[in-house]
C-alpha positions as CSV (number, residue, x, y, z in Angstrom):
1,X,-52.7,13.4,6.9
2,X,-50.7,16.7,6.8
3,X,-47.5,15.0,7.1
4,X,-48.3,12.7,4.1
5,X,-49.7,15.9,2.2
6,X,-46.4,17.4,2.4
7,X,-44.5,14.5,1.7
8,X,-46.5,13.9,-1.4
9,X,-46.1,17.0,-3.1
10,X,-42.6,17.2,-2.2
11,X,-42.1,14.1,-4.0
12,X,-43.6,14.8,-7.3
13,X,-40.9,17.9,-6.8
14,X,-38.4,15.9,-5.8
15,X,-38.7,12.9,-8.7
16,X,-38.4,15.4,-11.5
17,X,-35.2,16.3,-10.1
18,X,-31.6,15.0,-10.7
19,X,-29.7,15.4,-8.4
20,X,-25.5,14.1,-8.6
21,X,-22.7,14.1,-6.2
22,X,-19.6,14.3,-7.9
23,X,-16.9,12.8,-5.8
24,X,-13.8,14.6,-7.2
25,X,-15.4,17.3,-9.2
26,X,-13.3,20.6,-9.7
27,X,-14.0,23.5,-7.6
28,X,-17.3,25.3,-9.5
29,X,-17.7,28.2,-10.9
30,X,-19.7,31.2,-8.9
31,X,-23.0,31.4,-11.0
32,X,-24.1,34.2,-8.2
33,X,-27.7,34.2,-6.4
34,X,-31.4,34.4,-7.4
35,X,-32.7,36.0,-4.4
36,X,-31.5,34.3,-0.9
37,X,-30.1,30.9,-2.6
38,X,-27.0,30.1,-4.5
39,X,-27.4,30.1,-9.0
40,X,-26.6,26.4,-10.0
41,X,-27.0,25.2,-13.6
42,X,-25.5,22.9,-15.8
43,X,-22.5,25.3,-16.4
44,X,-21.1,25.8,-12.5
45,X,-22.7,24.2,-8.9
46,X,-21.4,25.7,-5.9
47,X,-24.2,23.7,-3.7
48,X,-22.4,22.3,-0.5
49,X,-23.0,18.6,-0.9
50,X,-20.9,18.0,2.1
51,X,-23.3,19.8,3.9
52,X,-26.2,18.4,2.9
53,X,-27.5,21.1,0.2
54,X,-28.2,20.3,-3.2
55,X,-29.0,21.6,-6.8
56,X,-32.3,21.5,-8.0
57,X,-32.2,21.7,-11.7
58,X,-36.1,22.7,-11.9
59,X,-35.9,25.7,-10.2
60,X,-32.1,26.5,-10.6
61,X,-31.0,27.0,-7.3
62,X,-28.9,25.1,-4.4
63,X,-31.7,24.2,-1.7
64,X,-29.9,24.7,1.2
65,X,-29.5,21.8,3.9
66,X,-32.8,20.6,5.5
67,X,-35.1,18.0,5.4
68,X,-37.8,17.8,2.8
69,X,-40.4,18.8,5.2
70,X,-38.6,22.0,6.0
71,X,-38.7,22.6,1.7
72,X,-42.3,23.3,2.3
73,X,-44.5,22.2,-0.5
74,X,-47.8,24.1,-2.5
75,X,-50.9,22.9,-3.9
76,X,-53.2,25.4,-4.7
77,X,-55.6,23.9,-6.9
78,X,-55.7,19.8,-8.3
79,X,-57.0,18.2,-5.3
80,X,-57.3,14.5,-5.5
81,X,-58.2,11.7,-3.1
82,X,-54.5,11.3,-2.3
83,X,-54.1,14.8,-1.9
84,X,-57.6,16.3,-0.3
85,X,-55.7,19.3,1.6
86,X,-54.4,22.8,-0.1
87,X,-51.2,23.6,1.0
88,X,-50.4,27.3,1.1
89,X,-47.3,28.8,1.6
90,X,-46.3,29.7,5.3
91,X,-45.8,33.7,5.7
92,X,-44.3,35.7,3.2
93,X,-43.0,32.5,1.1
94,X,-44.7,32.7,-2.7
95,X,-45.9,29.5,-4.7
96,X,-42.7,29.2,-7.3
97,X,-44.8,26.1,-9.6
98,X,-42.8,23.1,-10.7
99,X,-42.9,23.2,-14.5
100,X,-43.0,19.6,-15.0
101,X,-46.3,18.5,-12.5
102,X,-48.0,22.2,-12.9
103,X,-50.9,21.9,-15.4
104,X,-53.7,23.8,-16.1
105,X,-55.9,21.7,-13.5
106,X,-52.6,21.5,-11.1
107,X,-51.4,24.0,-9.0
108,X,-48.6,22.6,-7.6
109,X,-44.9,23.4,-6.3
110,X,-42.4,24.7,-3.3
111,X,-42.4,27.4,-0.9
112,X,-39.2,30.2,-1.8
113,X,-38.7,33.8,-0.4
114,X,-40.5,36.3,-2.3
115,X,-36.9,37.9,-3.5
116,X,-36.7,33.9,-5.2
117,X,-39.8,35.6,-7.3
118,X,-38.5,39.1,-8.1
119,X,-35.3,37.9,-9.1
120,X,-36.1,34.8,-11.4
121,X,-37.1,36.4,-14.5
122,X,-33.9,38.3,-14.8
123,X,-32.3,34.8,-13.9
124,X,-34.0,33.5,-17.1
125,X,-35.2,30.8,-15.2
126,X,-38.7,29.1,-16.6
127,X,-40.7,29.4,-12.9
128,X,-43.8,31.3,-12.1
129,X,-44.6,31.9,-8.5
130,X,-48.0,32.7,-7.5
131,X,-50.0,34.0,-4.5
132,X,-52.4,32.0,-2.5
133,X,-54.8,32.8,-4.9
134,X,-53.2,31.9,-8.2
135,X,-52.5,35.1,-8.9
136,X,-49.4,35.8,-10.8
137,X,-46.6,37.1,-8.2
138,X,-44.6,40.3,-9.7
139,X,-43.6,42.4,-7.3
140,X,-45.6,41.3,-4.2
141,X,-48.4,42.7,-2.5
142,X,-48.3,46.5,-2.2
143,X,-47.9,48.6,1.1
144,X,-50.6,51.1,2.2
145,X,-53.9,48.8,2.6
146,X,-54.9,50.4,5.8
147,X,-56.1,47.3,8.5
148,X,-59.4,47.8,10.2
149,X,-60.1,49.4,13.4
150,X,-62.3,46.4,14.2
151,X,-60.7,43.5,15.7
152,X,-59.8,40.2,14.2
153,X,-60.4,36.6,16.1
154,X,-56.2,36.7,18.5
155,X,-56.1,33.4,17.4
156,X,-56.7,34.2,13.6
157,X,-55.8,37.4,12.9
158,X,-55.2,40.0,9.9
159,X,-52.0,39.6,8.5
160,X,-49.1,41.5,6.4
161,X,-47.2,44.1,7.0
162,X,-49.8,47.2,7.7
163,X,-51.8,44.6,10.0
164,X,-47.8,44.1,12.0
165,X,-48.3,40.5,11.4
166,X,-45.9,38.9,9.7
167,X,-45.6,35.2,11.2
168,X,-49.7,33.7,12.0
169,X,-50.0,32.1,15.2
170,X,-49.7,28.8,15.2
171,X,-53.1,26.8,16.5
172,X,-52.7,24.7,19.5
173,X,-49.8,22.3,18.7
174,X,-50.2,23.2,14.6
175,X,-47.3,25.9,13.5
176,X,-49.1,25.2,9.7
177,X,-51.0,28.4,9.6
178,X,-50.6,30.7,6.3
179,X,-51.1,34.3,5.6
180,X,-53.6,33.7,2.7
181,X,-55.7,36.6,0.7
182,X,-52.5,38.6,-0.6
183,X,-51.6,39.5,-3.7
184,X,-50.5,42.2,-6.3
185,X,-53.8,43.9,-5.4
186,X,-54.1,43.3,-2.0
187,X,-51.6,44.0,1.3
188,X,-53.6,42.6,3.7
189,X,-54.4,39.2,4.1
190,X,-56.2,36.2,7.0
191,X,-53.9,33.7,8.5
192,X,-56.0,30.7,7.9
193,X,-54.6,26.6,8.6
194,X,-52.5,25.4,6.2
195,X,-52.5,22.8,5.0
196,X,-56.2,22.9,6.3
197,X,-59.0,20.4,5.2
198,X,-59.9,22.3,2.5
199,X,-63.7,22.7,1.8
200,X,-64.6,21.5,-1.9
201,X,-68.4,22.6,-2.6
202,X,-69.3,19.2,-4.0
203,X,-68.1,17.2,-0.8
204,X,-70.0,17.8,2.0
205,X,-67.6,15.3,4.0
206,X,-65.0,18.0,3.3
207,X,-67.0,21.0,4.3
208,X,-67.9,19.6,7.6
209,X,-64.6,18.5,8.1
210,X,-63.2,21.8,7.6
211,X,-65.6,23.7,10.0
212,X,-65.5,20.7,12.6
213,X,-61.7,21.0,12.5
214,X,-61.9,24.6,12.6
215,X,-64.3,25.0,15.5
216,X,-62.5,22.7,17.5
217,X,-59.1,24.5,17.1
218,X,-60.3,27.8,17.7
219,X,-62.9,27.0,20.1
220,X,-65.2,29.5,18.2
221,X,-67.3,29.7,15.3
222,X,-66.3,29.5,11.9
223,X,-66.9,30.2,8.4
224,X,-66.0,29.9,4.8
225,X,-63.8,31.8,3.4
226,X,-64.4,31.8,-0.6
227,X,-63.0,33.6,-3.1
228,X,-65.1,35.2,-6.0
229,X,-64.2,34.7,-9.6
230,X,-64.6,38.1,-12.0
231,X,-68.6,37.5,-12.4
232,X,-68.6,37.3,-8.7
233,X,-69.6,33.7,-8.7
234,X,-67.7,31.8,-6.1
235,X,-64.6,29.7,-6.3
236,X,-65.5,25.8,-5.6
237,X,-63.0,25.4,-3.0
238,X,-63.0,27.3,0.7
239,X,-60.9,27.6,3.6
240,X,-62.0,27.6,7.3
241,X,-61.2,30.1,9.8
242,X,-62.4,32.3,12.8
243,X,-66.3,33.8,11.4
244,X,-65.0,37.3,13.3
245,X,-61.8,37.3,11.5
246,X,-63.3,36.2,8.2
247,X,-66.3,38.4,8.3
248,X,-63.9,41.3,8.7
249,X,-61.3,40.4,5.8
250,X,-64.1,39.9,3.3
251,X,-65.1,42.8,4.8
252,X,-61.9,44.6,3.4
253,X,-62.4,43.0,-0.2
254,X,-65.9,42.4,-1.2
255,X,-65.5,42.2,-4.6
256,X,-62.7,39.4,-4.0
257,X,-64.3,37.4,-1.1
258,X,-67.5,36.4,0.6
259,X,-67.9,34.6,3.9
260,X,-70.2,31.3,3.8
261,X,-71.6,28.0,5.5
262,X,-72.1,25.2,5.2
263,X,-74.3,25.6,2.5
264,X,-72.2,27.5,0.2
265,X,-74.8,30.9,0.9
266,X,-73.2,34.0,1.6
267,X,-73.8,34.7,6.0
268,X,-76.0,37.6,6.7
């Protein structure tokens, strides 16, 4: 399932792409970087064909030489029966949305390096990258939220640069596991599985798929972990982790997150 996940949103990214290989083209111009990869446009391409990396015209940059599993994907809201999992970014990679399948109800695009996202407005490139909570990425989150005394699950921890975790565990044979929680507000954040079964409040198939999944990975109890809109209602979607670990991050953020079961109610 995650492997079709992944391949499926990587397709809808891939099909609005064109992509050529020009077989005697002259040697491009150098249209400089936007943060770690190489400028191309429709003025100059210096993506190395021969070695496998190519333009993207969507997001104006040469992907550099991997397979399309290694571009991760990101679907953060616009869950569908052929698509039942969110797929957060993986570390310190931001959401940057496709234009052309983002939509008010979709959330969806590829994984880049945060420098991808600091550098793309001046790039006058038409890309929005957001956090794991569709929150608008600026700058990225801020240093100086203090992590707890009190100890996180090993196996989920607190993550981000204050907590000294930059790269979550991976969970048994699983290295899917994202740093979720962070944004421009927050610098501290719960590495959570990713793509997980994501818990939708009007499925319960999905909710007890999540914790099942969860318990049995972490051979421990789990919970919901929920965000809370402005009114402090809660979001309709949840991800499953470690009860310790999420107990302590919403903990840290009150106003933004709530720990629940099965039932949607906040635990006591």
């Amino acid at each position: 399932m995650r492997t079709v996940l992944l391949i499926a949103i990587l397709l809808l990214t891939a099909c609005a792409e064109a992509h050529s290989t020009p077989a005697d083209a002259a040697p491009p111009a150098d249209c400089g970087q936007v943060g770690p990869y190489m400028r191309c446009d429709d003025r100059c391409n210096r993506c190395d064909y021969a070695g496998g990396s190519r333009c993207s015209p969507v997001y104006g940059i040469c992907w550099p030489a991997a397979s399309m599993l290694d571009r991760s994907g990101c679907l953060l809201s616009g869950l569908t029966e052929r698509s039942p999992a969110l797929a957060y970014c993986r570390d310190d990679a931001a959401c940057a949305l496709n234009p052309l399948v983002t939509t008010d109800d979709r959330l969806a695009g590829a994984c880049v390096d945060p420098d991808y996202c600091r550098d793309v407005r001046a790039a006058g490139l038409d890309i929005t990258c957001v956090h794991s909570d569709s929150s608008e990425f600026v700058e990225g989150p801020p240093a100086g939220d203090p992590c707890p005394v009190a100890e996180a699950h090993p196996a989920a921890p607190l993550c981000g640069s204050d907590c000294g975790v930059l790269v979550c565990p991976g969970m048994g044979d699983d290295p899917l596991v994202s740093c979720v929680g962070r944004s421009e507000e927050r610098g501290v954040g719960v590495c959570v599985d990713s793509p997980g079964f994501a818990a939708v409040r009007t499925r319960t198939d999905t909710i007890d798929g999540s914790l099942e999944f969860c318990n049995t990975q972490f051979d421990a109890p789990c919970a919901l972990l929920v965000m809370r809109h402005d009114d402090g209602s809660f979001w309709e979607t949840a991800s499953a982790t470690v009860e310790q670990s999420c107990r302590l991050y919403a903990s840290l953020y009150p106003d933004d997150f709530a720990c629940v079961g099965a039932d949607w109610v906040p635990l006591e």
